[in-house]
TIBASE-773159 format. One record per atom (N, C-alpha, C, O): z, y, x. Coordinates in pm, whole numbers, plus 50000, padded with zeros to 5 digits. Example, Ala and Ser with C-alpha at 12.3 -4.5 7.8 and 13.67 -1.06 7.14 Angstrom:
507804943151319507804955051230507804967051320508464966851424507084977551285507144989451367507875000351290508045011451341
% end
This chain:
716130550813653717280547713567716820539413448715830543113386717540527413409717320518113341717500524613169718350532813137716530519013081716900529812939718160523312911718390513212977719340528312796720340525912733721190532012852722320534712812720990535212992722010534913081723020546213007722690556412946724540540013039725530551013003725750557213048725490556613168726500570112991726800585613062727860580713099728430571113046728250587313201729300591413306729890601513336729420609813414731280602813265731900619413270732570620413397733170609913420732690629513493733440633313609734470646113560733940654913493735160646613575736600653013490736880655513610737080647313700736900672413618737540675713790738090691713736737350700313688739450692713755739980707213729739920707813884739870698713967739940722713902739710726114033741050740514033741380744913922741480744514115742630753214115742420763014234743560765714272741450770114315741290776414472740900765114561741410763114671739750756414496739350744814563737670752514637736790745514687737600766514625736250768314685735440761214816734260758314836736890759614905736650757315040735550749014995734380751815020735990736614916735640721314953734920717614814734780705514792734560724814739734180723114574732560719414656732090708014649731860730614731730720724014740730390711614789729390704914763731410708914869730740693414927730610680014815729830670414816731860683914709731920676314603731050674614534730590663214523730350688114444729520687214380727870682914455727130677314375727340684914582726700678014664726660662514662725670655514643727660659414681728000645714677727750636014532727120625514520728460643714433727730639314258726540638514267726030627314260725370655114292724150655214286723560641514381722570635014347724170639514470723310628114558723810612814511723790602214574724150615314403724310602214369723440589614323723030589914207723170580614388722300570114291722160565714172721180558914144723180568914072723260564713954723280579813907724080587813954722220583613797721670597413786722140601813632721980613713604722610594413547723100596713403724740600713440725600592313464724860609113439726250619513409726030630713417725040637013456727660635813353727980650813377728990649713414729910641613406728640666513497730440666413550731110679913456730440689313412732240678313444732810684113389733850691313514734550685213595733690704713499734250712613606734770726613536734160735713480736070724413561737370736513514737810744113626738350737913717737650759513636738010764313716739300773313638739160783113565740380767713672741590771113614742210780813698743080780813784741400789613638742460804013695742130807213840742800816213891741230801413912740890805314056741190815314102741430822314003741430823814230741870835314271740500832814437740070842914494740290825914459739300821714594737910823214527737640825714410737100820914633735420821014601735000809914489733780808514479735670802914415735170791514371733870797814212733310790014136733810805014211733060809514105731780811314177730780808214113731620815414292730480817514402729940804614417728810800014400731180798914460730970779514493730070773614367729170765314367730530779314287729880770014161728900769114126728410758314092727970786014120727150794214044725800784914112724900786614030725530780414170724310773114275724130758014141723020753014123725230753514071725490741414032725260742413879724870733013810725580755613829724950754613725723960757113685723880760713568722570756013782720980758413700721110739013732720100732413710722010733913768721700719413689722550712313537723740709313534721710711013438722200707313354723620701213304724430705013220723550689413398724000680413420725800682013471726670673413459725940695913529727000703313541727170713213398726340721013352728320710513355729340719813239730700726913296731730721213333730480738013294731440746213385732140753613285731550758513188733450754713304734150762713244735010774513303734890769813417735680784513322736730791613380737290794713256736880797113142738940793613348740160803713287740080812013321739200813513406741170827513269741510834413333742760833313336743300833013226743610832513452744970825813481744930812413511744180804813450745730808413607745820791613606747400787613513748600790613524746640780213433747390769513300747930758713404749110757713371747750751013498747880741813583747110727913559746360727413461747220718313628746740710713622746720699913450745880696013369747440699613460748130690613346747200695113252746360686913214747180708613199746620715113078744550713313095743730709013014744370719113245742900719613265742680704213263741660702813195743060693413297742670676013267742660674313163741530671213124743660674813062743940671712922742450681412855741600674312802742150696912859741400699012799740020694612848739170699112772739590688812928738750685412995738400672912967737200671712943739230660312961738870651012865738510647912758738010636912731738820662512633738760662312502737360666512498736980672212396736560664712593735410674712615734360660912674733190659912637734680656212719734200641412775733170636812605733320637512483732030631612715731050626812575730260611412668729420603312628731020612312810730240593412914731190585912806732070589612728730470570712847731280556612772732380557512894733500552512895731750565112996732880557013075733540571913176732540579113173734490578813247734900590813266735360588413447735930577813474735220593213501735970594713678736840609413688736660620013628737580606613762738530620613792738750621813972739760620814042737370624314004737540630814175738210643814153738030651614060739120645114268740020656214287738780667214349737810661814402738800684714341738000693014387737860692814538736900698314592738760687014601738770688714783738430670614794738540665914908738160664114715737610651214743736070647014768735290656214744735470635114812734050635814840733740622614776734540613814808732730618614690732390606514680731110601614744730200609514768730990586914776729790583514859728400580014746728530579914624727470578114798726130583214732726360571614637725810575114532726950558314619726680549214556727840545014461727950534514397728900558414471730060556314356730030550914233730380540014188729510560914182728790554214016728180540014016728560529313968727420542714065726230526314059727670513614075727730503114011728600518214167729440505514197730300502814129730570490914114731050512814065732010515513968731500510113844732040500013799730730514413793729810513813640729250491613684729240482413602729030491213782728560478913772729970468713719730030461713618730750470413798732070463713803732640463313662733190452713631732610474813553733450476213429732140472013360732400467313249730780472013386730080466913270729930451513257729450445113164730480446913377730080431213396731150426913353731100416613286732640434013378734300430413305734270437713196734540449713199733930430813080734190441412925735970440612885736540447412799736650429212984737820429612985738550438413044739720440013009738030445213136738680454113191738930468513153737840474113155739730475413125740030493913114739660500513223739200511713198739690497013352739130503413449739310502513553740490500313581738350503513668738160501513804739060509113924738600520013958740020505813978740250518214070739480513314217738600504714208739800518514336739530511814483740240519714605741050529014601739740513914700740310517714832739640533314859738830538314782740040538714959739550553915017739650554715151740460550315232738450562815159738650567815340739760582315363739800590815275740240583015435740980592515436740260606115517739570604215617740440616515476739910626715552740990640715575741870642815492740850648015671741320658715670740710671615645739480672515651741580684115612741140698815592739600697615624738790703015549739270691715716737990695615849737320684515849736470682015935737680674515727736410665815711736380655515783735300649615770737360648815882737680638815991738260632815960739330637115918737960615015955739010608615930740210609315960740310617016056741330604815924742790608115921743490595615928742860586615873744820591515988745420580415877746620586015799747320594715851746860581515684747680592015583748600582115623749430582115532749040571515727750710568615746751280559015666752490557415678750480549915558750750537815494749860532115538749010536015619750020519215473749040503315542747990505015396748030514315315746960491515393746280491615317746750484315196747750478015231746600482915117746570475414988745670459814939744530459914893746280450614955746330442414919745890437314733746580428314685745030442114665745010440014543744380429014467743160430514458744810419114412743350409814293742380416914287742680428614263741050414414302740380417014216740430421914107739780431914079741440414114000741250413913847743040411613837743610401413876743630421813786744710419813718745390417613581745610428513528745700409813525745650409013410746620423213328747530429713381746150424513210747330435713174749050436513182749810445913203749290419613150750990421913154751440426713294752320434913321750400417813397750770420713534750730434213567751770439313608749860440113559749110457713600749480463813514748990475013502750600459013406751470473113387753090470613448753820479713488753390458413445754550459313580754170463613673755000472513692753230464213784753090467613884753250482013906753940487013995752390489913796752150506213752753420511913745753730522313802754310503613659755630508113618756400510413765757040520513797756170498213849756940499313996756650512014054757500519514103755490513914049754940519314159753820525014119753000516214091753240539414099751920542314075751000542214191750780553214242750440532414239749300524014315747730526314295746930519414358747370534814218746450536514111745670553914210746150563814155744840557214309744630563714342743640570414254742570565114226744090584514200743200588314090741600590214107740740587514023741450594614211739640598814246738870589214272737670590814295739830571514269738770561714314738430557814159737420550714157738920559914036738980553013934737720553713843737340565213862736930548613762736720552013641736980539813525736980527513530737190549413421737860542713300736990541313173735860546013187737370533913006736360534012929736540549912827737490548712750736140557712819736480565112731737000566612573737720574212508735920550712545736570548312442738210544912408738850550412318738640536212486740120533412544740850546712551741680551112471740480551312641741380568112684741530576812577742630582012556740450579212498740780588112345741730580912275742630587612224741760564612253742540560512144744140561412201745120561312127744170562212328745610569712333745850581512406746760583112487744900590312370745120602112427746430611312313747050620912357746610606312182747540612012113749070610812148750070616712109748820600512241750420596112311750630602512405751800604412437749170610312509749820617112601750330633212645749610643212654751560632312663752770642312675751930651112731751250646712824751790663712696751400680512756751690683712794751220695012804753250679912907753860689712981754430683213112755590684313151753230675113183753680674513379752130677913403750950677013371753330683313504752700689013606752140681313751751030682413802753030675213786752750661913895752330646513884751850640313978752620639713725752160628813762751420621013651751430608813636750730631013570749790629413470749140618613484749050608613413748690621513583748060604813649748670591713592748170583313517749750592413642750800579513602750930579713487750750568413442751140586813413751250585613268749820578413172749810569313089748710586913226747600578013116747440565413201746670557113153748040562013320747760554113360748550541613283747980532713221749960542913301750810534913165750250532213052750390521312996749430543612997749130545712856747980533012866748150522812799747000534412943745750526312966746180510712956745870503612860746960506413069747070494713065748050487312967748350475412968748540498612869749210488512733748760486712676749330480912583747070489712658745910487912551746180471512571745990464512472746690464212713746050450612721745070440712771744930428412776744110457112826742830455612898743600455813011744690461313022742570445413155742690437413259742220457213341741620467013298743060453313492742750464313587741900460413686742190449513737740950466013728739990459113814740460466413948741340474913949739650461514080740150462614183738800467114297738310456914346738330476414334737300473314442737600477814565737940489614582737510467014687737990471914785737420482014906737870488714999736330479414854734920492314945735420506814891735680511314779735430513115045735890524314977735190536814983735020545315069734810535114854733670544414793733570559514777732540564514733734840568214819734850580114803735930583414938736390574415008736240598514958737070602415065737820611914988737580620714906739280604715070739860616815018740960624315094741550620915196741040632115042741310646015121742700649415130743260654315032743490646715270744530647915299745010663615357744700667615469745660670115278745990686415360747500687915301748070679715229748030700715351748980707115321749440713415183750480712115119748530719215166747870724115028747970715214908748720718514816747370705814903747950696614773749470695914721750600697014768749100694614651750650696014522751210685814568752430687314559750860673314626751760662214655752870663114794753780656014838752180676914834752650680314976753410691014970754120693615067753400698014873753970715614834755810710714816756480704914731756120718014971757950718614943758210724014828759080718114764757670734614774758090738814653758310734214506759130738614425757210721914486757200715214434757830702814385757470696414287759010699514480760170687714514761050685714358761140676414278761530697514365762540694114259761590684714142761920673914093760070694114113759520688314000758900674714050758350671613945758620664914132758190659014145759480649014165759190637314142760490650514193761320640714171762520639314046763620634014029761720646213986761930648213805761310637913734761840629213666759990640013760758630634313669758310621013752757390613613715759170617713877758810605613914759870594513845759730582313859760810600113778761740593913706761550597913572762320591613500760830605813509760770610213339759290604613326759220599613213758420603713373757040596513355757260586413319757710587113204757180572313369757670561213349758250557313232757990547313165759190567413210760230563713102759580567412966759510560912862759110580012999758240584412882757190581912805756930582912685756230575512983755360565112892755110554712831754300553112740756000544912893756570535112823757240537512698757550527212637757550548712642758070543312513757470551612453757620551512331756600561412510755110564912425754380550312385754440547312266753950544312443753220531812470753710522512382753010512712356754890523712328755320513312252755620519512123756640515612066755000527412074754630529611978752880530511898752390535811798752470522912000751120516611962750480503612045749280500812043751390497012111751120484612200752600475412174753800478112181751610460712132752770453512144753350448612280754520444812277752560448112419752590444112554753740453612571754720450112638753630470812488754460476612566755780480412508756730486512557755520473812362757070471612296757850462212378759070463312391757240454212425758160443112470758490447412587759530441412614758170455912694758450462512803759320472512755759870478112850759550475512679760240487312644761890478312612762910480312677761780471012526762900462912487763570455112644764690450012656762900455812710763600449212845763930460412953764930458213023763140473412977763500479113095763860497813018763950508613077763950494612889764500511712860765980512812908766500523912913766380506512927768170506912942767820507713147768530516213202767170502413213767120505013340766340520013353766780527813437765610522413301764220533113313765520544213297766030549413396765810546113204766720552813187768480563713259769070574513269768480548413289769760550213400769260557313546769890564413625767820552013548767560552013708767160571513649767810579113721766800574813604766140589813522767870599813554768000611013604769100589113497770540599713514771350602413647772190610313689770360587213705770860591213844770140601513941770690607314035768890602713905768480612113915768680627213901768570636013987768990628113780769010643313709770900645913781771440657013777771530634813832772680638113890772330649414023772740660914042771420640714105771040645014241770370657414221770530668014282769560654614122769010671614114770050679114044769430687513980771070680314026772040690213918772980695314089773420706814093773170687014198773470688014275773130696414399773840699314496771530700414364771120708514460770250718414364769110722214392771060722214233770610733114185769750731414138769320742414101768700719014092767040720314066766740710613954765670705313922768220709313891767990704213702767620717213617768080728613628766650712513527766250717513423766920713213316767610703413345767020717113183767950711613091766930704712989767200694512925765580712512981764380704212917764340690812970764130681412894764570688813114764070673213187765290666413078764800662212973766370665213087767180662513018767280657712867768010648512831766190667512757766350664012642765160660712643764980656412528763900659612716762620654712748763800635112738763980627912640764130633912834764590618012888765190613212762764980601912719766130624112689766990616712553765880614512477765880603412422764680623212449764170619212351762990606412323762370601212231763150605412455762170591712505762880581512503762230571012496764400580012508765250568012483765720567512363765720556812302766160577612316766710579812176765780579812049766130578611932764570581312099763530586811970763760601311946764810606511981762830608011888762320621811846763220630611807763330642611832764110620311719765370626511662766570626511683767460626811598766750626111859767900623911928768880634411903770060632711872768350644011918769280659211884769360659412043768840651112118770060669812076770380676312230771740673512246772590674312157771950669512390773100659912423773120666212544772160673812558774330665412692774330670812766774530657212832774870647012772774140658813030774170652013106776350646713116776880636513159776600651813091778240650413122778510636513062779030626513111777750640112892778440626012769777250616412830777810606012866775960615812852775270606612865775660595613020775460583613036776000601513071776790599513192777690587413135777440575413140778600592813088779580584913024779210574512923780030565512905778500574412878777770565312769777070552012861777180539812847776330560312954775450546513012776100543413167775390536713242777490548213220777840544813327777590527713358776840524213448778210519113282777740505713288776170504513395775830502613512775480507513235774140507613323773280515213431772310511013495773650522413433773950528613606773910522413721773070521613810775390516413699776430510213813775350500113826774630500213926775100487713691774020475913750772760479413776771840473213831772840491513725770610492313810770620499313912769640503013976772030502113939771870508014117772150498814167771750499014283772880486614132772870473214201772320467614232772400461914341770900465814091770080456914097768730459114228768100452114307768850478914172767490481114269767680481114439766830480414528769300482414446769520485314589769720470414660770100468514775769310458814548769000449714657767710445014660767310437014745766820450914544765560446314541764730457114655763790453814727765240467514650764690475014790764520469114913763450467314971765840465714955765890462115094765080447415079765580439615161764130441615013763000432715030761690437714995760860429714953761290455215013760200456214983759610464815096760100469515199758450465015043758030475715189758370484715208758650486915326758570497215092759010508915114759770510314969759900499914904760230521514920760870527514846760110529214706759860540914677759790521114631758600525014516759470537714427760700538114424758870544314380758890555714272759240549914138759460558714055759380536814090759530538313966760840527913925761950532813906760640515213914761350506413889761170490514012760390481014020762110493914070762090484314192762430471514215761970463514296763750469514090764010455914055763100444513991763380432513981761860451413948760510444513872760220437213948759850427013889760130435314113760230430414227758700423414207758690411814248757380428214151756610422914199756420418514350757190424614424755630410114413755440399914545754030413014574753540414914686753720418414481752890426514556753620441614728753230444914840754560444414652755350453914735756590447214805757540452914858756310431114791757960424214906757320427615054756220432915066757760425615112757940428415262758070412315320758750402715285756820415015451756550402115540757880391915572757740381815640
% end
């Protein structure tokens, strides 16, 4: 290892990840690039993962923590970053694997782009049992190098941004870690991800795919139970971070002044569909006013807001339901943005 080389934080909450925690931490230890720590939260485990672990901490280089109770995800990441001391941080999921030369490739790419906030890339897909898989989408098409105005439209469309391939600058991530919201559960991700690219800094792209990741039942992205909240926060994220974001980015004031009146509408048509099958919250609700309204919106009910922004409704269900039918699939966020990255052949 070269002197000055920088630390490298690995930020991994783990939740009843015993099965698969060892292959992970195996995989860090065998890494070629030998300056990091990992940072490992066992939030509330109820499985062997404390057994899993105990082998990992006579190495330094591992910082282990346990709850007692699981806080969830949201809470074990957030405290887990504040804890981060690399220039530069990764977030492999606990049932994920990285290949021996992650670091070395990652760390090369953001030290040679000082323009860039951070690297994401492609992935192999694997199952429960460690076998490749195909997870049922095509591959991704990305620049190399995206500039920031671009790669935060794109983010906004669509969170594209696979969390376990990434690493980011830390310095960057603290200076807006005060913007980011304490309370999702599903798409935290997306959010510092917004937050990141209104700094202004360029998104990098690598297409080798340097880690595996782990397709099961079990993940939160897959949990029926989980529906209502994930098609909450796939419409209150977005909205939220963006006008978090524009209260310390001018890239993302000006995004804010053009798509809060769509972000918004698309959030009531939402909270309609969920009020419809029983699975509105009334927090999601004054969570959304207070991200359009500012801090000091006061509490308002879905009935009057309805009525207030029907207009804009009516045109951003217009707008998106024709920008859909020219894209590949259904993006999660704002569809009329109509980047050429997600049009259809």
């Amino acid at each position: 290892m070269k002197a000055g080389s920088p630390l490298v934080s690995l930020v991994i909450p783990s939740y009843n990840m015993g099965r698969y925690l060892s292959e992970l931490c195996c995989s860090i230890e065998a890494q070629t690039y030998k300056n990091f720590e990992a940072l490992i939260l066992n939030d509330g485990s109820t499985d062997d993962t404390e057994a899993v672990l105990a082998p990992f901490r006579k190495d330094s280089r591992f910082r282990i923590w346990k709850w007692n109770g699981n806080r969830g995800y949201n809470a074990a990441t957030t405290a887990l970053l504040q804890n981060v001391q690399g220039e530069y941080w990764c977030h492999p999921g606990g049932d994920d694997v990285l290949n021996g030369n992650f670091l070395e490739q990652r760390l090369e790419l953001l030290e040679r782009h000082p323009e860039g906030v951070m690297v994401h890339g492609s992935a192999e897909y694997i199952d429960e049992h460690g076998k490749t898989c195909n997870p049922g989408f095509g591959s991704w098409n990305f620049p190399s190098q995206m500039g920031a105005e671009r790669a935060l439209s794109v983010v906004l469309q669509h969170n594209i941004i696979n969390a376990p391939s990434i690493m980011a600058r830390s310095s960057l991530t603290g200076s807006i870690r005060p913007f980011l919201l304490a309370n999702w559960n599903y798409a935290l991700d997306w959010f510092i991800w917004i937050l990141l690219l209104s700094s202004g800094f360029d998104l990098l792209w690598d297409s080798r795919p340097l880690h595996k990741y782990r397709v099961h039942s079990q993940s939160l992205s897959n949990a029926k139970s989980k529906e209502a909240l994930r098609g909450a926060e796939s419409r209150l994220v977005p909205l939220c971070a963006l006008s978090a974001a524009a209260g310390f980015s001018l890239l993302a004031a000006d995004f804010w002044q053009r798509w809060r009146f769509p972000l918004y509408a698309l959030w009531l048509r939402r909270a309609v569909n969920l009020k419809r099958k029983g699975m509105l919250r009334p927090e999601w609700c004054h969570q959304a006013a207070r991200a359009f309204y500012g801090k000091n919106s006061g509490r308002t009910s879905l009935s009057i807001e309805l009525c207030r922004h029907m207009d804009h409704i009516c045109m951003t269900t217009w707008k998106e339901n024709r920008a859909k039918r020219k894209q590949l699939f259904e993006v999660s966020g704002i569809a009329q943005m109509n980047d050429p990255l997600f049009a259809s052949a």
